[in-house]
C-alpha positions as CSV (number, residue, x, y, z in Angstrom):
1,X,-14.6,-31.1,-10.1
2,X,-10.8,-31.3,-8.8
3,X,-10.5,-30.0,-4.6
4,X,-8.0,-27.8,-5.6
5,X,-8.1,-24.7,-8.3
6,X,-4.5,-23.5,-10.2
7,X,-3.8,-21.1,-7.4
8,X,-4.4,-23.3,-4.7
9,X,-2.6,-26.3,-6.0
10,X,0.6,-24.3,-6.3
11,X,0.4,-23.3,-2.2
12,X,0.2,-26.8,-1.7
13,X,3.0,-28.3,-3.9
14,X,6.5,-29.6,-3.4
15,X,9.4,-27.4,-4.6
16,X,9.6,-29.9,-7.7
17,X,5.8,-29.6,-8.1
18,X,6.6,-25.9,-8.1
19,X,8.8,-25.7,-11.0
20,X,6.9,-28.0,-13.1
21,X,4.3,-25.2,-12.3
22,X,6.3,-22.1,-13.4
23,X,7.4,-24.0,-16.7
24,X,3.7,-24.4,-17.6
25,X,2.9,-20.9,-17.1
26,X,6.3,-19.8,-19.0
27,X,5.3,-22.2,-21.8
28,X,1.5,-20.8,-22.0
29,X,2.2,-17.6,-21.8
30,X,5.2,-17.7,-24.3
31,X,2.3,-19.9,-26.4
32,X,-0.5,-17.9,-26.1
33,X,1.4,-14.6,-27.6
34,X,2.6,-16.5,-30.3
35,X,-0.5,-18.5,-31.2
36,X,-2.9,-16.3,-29.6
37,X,-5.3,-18.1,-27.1
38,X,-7.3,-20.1,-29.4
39,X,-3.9,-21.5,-30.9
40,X,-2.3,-23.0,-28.4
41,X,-4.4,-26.6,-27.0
42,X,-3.6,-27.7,-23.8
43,X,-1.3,-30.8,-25.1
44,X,0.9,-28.1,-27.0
45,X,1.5,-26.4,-23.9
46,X,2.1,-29.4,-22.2
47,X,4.8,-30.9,-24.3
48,X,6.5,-26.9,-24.3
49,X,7.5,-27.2,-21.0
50,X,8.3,-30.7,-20.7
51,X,5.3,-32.3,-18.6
52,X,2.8,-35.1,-19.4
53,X,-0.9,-33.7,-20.3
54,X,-1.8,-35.6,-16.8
55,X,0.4,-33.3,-15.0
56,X,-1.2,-30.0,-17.1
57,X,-4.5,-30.8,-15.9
58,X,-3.4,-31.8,-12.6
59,X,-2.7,-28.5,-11.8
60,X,-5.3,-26.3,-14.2
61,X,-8.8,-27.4,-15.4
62,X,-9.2,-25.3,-17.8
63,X,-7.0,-22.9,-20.6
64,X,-8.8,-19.8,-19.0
65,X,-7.4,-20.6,-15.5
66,X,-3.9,-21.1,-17.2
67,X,-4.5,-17.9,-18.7
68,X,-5.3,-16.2,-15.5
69,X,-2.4,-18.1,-14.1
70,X,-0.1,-16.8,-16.5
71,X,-1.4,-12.8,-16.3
72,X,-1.4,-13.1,-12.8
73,X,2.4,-14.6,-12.9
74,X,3.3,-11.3,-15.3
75,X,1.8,-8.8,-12.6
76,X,3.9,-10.5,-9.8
77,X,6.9,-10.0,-12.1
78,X,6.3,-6.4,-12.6
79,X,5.7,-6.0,-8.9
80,X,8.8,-7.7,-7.8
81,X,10.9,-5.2,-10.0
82,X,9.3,-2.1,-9.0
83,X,9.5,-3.6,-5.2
84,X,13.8,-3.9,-6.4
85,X,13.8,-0.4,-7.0
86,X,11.6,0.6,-3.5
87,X,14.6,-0.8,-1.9
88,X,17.4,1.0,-3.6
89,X,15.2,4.8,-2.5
90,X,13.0,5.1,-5.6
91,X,10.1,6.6,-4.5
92,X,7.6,9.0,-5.3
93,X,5.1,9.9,-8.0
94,X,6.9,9.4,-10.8
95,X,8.7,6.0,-10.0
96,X,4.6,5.2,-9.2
97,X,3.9,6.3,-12.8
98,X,6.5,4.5,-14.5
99,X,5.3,1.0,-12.3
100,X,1.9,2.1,-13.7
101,X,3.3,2.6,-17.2
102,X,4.9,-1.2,-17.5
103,X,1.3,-2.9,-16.1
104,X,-0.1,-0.4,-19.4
105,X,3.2,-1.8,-21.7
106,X,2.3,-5.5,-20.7
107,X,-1.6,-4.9,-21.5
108,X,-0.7,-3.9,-24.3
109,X,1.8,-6.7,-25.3
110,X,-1.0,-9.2,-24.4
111,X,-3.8,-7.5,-26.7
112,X,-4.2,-11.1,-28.1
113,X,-5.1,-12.2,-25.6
114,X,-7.7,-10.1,-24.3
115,X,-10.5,-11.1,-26.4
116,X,-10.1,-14.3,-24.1
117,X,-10.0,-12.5,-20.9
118,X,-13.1,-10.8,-21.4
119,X,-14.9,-14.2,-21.9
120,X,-13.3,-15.4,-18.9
121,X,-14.3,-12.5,-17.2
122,X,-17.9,-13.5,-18.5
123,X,-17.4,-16.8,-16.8
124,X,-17.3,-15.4,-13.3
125,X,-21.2,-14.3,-13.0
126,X,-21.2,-18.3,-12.2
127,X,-20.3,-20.1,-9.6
128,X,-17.2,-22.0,-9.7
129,X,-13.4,-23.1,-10.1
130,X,-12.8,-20.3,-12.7
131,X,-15.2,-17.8,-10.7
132,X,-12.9,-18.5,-7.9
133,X,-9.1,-18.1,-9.6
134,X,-10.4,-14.9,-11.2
135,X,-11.4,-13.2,-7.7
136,X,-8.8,-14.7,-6.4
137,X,-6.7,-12.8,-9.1
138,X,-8.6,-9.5,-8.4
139,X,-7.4,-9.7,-4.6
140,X,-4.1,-10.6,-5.2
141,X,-3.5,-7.8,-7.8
142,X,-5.3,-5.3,-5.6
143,X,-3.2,-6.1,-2.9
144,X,-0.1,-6.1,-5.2
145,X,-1.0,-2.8,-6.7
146,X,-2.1,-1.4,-2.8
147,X,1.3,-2.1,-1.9
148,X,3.4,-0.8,-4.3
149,X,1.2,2.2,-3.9
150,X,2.8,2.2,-0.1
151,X,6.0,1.6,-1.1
152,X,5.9,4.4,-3.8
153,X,5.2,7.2,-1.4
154,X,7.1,5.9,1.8
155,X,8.4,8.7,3.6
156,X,7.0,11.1,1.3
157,X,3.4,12.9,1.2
158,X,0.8,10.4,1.3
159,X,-1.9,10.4,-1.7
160,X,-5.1,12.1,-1.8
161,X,-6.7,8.6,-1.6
162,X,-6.0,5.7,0.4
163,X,-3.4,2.9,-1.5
164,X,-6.7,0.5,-1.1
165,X,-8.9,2.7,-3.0
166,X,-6.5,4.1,-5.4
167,X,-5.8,0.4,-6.1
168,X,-9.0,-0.4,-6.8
169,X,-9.4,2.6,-9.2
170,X,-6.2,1.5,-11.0
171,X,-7.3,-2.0,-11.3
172,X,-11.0,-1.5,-12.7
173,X,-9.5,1.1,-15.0
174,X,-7.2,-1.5,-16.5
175,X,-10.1,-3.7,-16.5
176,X,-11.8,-1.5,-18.6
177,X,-8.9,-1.0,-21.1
178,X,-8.7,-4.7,-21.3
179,X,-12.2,-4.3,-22.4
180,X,-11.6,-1.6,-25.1
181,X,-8.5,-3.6,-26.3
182,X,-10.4,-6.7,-27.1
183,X,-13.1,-4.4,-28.8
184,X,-10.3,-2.6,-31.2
185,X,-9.6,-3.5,-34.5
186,X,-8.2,-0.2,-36.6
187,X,-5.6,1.8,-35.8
188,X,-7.9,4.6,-34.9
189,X,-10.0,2.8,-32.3
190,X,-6.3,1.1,-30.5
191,X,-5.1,4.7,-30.8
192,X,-8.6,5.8,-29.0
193,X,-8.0,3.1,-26.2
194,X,-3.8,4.7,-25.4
195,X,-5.5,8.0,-25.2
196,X,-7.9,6.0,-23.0
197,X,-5.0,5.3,-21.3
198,X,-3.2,8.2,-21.1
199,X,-6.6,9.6,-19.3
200,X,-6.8,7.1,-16.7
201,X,-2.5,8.1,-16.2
202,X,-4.2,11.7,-15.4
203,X,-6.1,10.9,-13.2
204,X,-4.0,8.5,-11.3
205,X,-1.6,11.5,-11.0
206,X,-4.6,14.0,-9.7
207,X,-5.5,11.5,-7.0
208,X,-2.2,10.3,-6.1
209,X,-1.4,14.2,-5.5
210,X,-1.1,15.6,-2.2
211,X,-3.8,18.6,-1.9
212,X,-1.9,22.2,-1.9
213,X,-1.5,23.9,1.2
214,X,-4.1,26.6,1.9
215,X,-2.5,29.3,4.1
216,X,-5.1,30.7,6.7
């Protein structure tokens, strides 16, 4: 087994090392909506963004930790744009929603895929490389989705539950959708899973409310 999982080969890589990185992950993910995840072999991807097949597995074992890899890369994308607008004074519940909203719209985008990321999920009751890039994943989104949470209600009333926990909450929920996604197939049951959604939005809202003032 390589020393050194997708995650922690990128911390340890040159700048150049780093690019040829982000060009795999552009070219996988661009791949795997196209061709779904079962479509796109791991010498396809390789030739997309220009690297030898020695490189690609260099850096990733496995598809499934270039598919983490690349959901993980699409989270951090959508957290440095919302963490854009922190910094030019949106804040508040609604700017939280709308962050919350464009995780949903790129769940939704990757429904392909999610088929595969429940069978990767599978993979972590076992002990190993892709058991460790998938909790690594979890931690990093958590953290991601903790922070924004922060930055959304800076200077304003805090939530009813701690950015931690309410990150959590968000996180499993989305879990769960991924779940329901990769179990759809009519129109009915993807239009179950949005109400799903739409639920979960609730709820977020509820807990991310301040409690109203009870006068003595």
């Amino acid at each position: 087994m390589k020393q050194a999982s997708s995650w922690r080969s990128a911390l340890r890589t040159t700048s150049r090392g780093s690019r040829s990185i982000q060009r795999i992950v552009d070219a996988a993910a661009r791949m795997f909506g196209r061709d779904g995840f079962a479509g796109a072999s791991m010498g396809e991807v390789a030739r997309a963004a220009g690297v030898s097949k020695g490189l690609l597995h260099y850096h990733f074992d496995s598809k499934e930790q270039l598919l983490i890899e690349a959901v993980r890369t699409t989270f951090r994308q959508i957290h440095t744009r919302f963490s854009e607008r922190f910094e030019r004074g949106d804040r508040g519940l609604q700017t939280a929603e709308e962050a919350l909203d464009a995780l949903w719209g790129t769940v939704r985008d990757l429904s392909s895929w999610a088929p595969f990321m429940v069978e990767t999920m599978s993979l972590a009751t076992k002990a190993g490389p892709i058991r460790d890039d998938l909790f690594a994943f979890y931690a990093e989104s958590e953290e991601l989705l903790a922070q924004g949470i922060r930055d959304a209600f800076d200077g304003g009333p805090d939530p009813v539950l701690p950015p931690e926990r309410l990150a959590r909450l968000v996180r499993v929920g989305l879990h769960g959708l991924v779940v329901e996604l990769s179990q759809a197939r009519t129109d009915a049951e993807r239009a179950e899973v949005e109400q799903a959604y739409r639920d979960l939005r609730d709820l977020f809202h509820r807990v991310s409310s301040s409690p109203p003032e009870v006068s003595p």
